[in-house]
C-alpha positions as CSV (number, residue, x, y, z in Angstrom):
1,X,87.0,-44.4,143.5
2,X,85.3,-43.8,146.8
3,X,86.8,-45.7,149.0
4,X,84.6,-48.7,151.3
5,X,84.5,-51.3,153.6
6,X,83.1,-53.6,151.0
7,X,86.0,-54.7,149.6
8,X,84.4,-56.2,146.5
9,X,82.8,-52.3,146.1
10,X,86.4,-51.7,145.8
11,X,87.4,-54.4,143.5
12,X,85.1,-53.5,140.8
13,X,86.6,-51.5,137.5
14,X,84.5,-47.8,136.9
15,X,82.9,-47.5,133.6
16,X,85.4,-45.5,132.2
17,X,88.1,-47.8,133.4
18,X,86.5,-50.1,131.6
19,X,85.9,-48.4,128.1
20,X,88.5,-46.0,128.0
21,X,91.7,-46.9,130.6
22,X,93.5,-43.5,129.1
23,X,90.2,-41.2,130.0
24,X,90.4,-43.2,133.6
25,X,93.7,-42.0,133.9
26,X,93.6,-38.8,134.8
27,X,90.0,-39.2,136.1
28,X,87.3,-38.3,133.5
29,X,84.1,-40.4,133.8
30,X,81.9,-41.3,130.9
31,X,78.1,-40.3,131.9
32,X,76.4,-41.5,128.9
33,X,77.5,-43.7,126.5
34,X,75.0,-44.3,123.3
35,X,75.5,-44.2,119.1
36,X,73.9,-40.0,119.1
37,X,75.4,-39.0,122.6
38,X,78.9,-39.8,124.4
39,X,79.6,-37.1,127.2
40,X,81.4,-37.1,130.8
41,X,83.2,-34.9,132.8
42,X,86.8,-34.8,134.9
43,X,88.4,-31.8,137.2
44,X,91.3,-30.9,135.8
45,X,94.3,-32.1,137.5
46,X,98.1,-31.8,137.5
47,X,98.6,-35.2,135.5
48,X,96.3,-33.4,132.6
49,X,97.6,-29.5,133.1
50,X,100.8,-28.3,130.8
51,X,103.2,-26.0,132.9
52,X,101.2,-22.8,133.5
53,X,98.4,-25.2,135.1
54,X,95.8,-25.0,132.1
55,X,94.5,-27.9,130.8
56,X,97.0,-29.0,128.4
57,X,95.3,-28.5,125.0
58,X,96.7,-32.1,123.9
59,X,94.3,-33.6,126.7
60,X,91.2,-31.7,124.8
61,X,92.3,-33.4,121.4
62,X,92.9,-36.8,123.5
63,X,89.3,-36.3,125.0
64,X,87.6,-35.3,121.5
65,X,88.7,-38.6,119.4
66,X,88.2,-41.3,122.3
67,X,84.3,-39.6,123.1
68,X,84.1,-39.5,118.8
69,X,85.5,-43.1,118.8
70,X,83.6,-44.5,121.2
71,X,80.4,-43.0,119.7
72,X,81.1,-43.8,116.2
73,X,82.0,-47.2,117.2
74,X,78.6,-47.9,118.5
75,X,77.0,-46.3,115.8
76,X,78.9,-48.4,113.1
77,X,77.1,-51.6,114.6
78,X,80.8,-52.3,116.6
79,X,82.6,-52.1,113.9
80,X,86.1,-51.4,113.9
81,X,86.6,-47.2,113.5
82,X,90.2,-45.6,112.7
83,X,89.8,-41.5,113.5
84,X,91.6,-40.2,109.9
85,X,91.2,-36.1,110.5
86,X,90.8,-34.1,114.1
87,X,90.5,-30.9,113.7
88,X,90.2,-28.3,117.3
89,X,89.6,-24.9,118.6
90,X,90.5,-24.0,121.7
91,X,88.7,-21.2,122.7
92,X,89.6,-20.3,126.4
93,X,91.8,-21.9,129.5
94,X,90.2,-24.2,132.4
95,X,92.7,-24.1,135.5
96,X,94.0,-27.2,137.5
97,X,90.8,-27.5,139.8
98,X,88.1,-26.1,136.8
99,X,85.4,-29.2,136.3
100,X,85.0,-29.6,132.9
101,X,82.0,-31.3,130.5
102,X,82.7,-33.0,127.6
103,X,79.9,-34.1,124.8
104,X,80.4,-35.8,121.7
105,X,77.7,-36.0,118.9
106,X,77.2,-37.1,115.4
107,X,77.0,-34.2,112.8
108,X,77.2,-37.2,109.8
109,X,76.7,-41.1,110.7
110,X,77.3,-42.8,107.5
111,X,78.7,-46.6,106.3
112,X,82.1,-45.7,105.6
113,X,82.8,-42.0,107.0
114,X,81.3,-40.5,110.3
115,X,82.0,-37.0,111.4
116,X,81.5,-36.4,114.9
117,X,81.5,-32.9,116.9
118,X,83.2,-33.0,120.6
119,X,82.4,-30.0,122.8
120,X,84.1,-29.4,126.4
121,X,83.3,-26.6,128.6
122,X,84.4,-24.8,131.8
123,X,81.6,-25.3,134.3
124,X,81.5,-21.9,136.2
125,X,81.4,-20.9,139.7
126,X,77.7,-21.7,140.9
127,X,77.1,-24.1,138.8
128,X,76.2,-27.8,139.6
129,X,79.5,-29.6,139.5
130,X,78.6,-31.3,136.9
131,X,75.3,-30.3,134.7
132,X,73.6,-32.6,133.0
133,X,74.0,-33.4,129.4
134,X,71.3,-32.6,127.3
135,X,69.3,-35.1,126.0
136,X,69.9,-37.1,123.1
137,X,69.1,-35.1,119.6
138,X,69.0,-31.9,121.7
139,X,71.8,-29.4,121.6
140,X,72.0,-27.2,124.6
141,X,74.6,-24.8,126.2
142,X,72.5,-24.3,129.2
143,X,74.4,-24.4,132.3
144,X,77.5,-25.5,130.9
145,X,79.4,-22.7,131.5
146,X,82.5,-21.1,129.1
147,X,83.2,-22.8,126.2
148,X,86.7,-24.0,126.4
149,X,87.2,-26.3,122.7
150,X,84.9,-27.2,119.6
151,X,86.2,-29.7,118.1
152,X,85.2,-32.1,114.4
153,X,86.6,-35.7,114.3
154,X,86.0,-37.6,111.0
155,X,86.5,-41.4,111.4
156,X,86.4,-44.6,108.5
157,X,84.4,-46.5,110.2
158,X,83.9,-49.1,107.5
159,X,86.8,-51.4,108.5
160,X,86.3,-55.0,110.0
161,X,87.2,-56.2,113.3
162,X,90.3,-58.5,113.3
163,X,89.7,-62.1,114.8
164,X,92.0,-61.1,117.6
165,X,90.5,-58.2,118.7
166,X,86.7,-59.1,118.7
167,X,86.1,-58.6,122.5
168,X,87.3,-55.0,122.0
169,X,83.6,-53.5,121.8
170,X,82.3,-55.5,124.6
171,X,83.4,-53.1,127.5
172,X,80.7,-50.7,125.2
173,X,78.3,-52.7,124.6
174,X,77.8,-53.5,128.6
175,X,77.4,-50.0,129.1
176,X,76.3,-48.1,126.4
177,X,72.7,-47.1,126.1
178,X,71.9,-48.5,122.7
């Protein structure tokens, strides 16, 4: 976080730190957060890199089923979602300093099983750090940059939300774009 002179600026939580404290980690931020659209974006650093500094391909997997959660979650009505099958592709490296774009959308949005696709690229020299998603029901490559994973998460999303863990979606709900 940018750091202030405000130091109740500085006190306040990210919205990633919020919905996702593991994305937060190593610095990806959520852009837009709705039931047909989760995306964001990070740099790749040395906390997310494996030792030949690439992005470590675990990272892409972790990324794919929390922006599929998330989504599926919302989509569900907030209910409770369990990811049961992630299957990815990792297509080329990104380097420690690459910025990279992640999206997440629905291919199937039923009452029991959801099947989301993630998609993270490279964005490339030139490009705007970080290009804008497109918009909801689209599907666009443009200005992305080189495909780096494809990935298909299929999630039961038909479970309820134990007693104890009821203020789980309410980090979502304050910022999602429903």
């Amino acid at each position: 976080m940018a750091m202030t002179n405000n130091p109740r600026v500085e006190a306040l939580p990210s919205k990633t730190a919020e919905v996702d404290p593991t994305l937060h980690a190593f610095g990806f931020k959520i852009e837009v957060l709705s039931p047909s659209l989760v995306c964001g974006c990070f740099r790749v650093s040395p906390i997310c890199c494996q030792p030949f500094k690439v992005l470590h391909g675990g990272v892409s997997a972790l990324i794919a089923e929390s922006l599929a959660s998330m989504g599926a979650h919302m989509a569900s009505g907030f209910r409770r979602v369990a990811g049961i099958q992630l299957s990815i592709n990792h297509h080329r490296p990104a380097s420690l300093g690459d910025d990279v774009v992640a999206e997440a959308r629905p291919i199937r949005a039923g009452k029991a099983i959801q099947v989301w696709e993630v998609r993270l690229w490279k964005v490339m020299a030139g490009e705007r750090a970080h290009p804008q998603p497109a918009e909801e029901g689209e599907r666009s490559d443009a200005g992305k940059g080189a495909l780096l994973a494809s990935s298909s998460v299929t999630l039961l999303t038909s479970l309820p939300v134990p007693e104890e863990s009821r203020e789980a979606g309410e980090a979502l709900r304050k910022h999602a774009k429903l």
